[in-house]
N, CA, C and O atoms as a GROMACS GRO file, in nm:
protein
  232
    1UNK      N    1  10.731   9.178   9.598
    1UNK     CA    2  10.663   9.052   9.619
    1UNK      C    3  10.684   8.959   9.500
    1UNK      O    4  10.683   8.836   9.512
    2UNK      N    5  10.702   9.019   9.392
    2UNK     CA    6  10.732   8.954   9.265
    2UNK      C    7  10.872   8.851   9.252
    2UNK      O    8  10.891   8.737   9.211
    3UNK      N    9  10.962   8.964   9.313
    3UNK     CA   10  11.136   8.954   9.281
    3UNK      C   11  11.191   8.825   9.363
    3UNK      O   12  11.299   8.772   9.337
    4UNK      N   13  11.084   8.774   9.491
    4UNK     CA   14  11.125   8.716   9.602
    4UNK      C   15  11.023   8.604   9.614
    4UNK      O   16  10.921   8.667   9.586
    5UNK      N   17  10.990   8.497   9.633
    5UNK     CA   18  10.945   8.417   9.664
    5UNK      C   19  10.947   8.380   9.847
    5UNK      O   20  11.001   8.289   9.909
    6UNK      N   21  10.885   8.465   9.881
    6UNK     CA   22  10.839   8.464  10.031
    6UNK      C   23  10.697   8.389  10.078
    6UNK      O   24  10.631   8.317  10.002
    7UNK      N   25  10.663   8.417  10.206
    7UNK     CA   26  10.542   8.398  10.250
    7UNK      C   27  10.473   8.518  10.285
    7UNK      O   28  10.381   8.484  10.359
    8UNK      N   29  10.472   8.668  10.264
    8UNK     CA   30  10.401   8.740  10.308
    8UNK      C   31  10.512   8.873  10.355
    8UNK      O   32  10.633   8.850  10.358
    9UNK      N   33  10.464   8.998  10.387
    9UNK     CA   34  10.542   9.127  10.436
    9UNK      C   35  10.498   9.161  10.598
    9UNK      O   36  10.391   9.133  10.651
   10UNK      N   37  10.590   9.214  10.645
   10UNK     CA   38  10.545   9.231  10.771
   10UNK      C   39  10.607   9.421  10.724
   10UNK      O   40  10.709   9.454  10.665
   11UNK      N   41  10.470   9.528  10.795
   11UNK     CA   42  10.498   9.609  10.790
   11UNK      C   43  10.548   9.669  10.977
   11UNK      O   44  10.460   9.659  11.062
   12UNK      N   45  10.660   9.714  11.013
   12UNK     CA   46  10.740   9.688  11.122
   12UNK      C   47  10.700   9.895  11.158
   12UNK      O   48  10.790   9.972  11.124
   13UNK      N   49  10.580   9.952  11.219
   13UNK     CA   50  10.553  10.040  11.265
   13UNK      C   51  10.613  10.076  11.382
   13UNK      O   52  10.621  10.196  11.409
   14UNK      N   53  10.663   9.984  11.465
   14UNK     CA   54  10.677  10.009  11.590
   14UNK      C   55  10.830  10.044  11.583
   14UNK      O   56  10.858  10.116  11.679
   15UNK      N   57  10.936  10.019  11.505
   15UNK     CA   58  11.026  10.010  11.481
   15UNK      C   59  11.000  10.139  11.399
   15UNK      O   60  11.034  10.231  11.474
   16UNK      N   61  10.964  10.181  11.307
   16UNK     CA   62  10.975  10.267  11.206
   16UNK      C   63  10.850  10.374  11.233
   16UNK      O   64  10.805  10.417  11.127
   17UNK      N   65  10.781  10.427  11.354
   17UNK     CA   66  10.646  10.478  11.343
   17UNK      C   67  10.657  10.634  11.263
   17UNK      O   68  10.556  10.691  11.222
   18UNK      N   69  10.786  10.690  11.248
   18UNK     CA   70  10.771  10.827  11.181
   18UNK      C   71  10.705  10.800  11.030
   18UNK      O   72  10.780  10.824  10.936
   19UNK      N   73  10.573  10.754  11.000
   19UNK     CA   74  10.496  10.763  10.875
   19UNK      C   75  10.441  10.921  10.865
   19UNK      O   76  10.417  11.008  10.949
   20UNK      N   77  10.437  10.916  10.760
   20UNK     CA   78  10.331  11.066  10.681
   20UNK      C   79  10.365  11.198  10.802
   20UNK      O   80  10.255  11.223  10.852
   21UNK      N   81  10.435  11.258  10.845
   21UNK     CA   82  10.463  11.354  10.914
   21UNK      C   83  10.358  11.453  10.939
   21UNK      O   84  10.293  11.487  11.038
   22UNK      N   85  10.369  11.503  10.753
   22UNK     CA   86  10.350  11.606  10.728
   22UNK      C   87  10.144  11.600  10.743
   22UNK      O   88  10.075  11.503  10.711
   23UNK      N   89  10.085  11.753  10.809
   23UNK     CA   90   9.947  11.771  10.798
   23UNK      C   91   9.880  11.697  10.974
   23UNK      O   92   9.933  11.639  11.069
   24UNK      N   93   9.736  11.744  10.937
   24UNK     CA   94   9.663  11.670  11.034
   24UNK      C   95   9.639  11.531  11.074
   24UNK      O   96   9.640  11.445  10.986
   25UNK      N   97   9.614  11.494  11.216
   25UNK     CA   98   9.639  11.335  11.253
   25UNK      C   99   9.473  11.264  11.120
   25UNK      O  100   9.498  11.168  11.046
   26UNK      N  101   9.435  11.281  11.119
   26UNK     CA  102   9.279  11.252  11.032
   26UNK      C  103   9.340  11.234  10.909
   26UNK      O  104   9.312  11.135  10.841
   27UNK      N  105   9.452  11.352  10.856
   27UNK     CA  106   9.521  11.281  10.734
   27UNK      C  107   9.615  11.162  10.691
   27UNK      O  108   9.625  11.084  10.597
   28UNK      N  109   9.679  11.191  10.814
   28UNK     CA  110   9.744  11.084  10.806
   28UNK      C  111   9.717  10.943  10.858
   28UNK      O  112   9.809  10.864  10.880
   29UNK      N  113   9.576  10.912  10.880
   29UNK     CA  114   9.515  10.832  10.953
   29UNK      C  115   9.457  10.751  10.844
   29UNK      O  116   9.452  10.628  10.847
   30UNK      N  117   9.398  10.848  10.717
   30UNK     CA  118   9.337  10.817  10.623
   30UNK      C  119   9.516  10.751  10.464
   30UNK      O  120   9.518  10.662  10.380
   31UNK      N  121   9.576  10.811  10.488
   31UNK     CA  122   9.732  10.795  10.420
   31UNK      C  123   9.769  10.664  10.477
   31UNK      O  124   9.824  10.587  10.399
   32UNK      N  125   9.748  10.625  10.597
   32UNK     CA  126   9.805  10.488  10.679
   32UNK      C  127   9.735  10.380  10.618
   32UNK      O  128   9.770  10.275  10.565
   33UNK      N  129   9.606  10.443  10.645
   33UNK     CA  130   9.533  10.313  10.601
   33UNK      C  131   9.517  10.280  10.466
   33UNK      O  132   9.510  10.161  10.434
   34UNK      N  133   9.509  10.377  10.378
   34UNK     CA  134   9.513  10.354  10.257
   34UNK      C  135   9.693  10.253  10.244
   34UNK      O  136   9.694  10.139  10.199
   35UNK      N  137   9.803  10.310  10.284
   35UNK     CA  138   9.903  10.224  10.254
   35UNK      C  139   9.885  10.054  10.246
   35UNK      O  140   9.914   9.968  10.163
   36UNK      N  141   9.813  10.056  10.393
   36UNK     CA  142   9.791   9.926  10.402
   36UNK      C  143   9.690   9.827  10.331
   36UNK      O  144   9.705   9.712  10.290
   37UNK      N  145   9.560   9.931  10.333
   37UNK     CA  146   9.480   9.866  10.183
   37UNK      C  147   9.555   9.808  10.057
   37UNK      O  148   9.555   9.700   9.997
   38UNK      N  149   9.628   9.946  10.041
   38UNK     CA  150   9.712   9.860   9.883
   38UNK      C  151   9.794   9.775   9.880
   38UNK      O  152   9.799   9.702   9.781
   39UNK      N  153   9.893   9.754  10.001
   39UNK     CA  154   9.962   9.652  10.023
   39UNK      C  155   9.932   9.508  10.004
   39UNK      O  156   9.981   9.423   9.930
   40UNK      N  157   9.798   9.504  10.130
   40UNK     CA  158   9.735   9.357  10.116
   40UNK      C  159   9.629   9.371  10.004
   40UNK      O  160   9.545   9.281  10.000
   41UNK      N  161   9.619   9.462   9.920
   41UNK     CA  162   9.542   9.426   9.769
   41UNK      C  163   9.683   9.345   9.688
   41UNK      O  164   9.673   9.234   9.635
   42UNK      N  165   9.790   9.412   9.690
   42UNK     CA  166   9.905   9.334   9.592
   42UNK      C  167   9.912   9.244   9.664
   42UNK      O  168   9.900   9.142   9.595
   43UNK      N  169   9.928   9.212   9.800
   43UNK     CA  170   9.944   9.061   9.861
   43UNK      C  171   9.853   8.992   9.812
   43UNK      O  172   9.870   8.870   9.811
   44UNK      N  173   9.762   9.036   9.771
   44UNK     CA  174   9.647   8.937   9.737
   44UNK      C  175   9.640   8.888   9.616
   44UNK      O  176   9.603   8.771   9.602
   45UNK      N  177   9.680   8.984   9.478
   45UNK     CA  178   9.689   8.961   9.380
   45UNK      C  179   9.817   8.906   9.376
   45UNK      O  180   9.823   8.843   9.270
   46UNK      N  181   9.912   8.898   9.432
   46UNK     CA  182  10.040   8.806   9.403
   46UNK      C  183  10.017   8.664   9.444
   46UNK      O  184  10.081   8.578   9.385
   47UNK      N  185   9.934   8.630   9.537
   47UNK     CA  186   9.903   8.525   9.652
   47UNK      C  187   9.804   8.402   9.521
   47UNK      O  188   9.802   8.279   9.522
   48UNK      N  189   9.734   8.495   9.426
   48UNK     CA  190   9.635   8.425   9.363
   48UNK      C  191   9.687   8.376   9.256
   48UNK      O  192   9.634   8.286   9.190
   49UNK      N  193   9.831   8.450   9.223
   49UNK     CA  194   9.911   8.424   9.086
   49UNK      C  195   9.978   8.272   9.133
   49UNK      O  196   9.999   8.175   9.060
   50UNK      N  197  10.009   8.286   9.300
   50UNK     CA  198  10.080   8.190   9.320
   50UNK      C  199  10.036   8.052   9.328
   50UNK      O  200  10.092   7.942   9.320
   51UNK      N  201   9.895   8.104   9.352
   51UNK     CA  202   9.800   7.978   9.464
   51UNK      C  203   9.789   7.949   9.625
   51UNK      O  204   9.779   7.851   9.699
   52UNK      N  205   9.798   8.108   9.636
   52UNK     CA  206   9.800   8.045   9.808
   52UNK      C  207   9.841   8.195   9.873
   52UNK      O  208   9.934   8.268   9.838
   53UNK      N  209   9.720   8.221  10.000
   53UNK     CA  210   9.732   8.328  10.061
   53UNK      C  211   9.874   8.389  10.133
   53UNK      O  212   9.933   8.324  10.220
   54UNK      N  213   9.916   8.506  10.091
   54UNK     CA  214  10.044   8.550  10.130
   54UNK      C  215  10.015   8.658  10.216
   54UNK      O  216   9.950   8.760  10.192
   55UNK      N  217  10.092   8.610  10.357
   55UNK     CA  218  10.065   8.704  10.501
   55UNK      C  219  10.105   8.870  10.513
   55UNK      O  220  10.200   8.944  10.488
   56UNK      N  221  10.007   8.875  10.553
   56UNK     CA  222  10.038   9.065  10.577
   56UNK      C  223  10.046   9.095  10.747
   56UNK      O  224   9.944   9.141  10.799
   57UNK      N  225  10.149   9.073  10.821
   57UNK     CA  226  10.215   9.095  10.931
   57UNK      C  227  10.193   9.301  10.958
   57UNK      O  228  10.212   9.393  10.879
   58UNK      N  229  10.152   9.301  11.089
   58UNK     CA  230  10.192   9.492  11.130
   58UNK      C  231  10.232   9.496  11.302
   58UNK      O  232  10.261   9.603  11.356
   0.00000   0.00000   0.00000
């Protein structure tokens, strides 16, 4: 998000759904969502450096 001067990430699941394989669906339920928490936390902290909300697409 740094390297690029965009508007936001789109994370493309439907295209790519083999996430976290490995363990129980509850784990990896809790692994998903956490990904995405941290994502749109750096979207957010990059968005504030910039001045202006940067989109988180799924």
């Amino acid at each position: 998000m740094r390297r690029y001067d965009c508007d936001g990430l789109e994370l493309d699941f439907n295209r790519f759904p083999a996430f976290f394989k490995d363990g129980p669906t509850e784990g990896r339920v809790v692994k998903m969502n956490s990904l995405v928490e941290r994502t749109r936390t750096l979207l957010d902290r990059v968005g504030d450096e910039r001045g202006h909300r940067l989109r988180l697409c799924q």
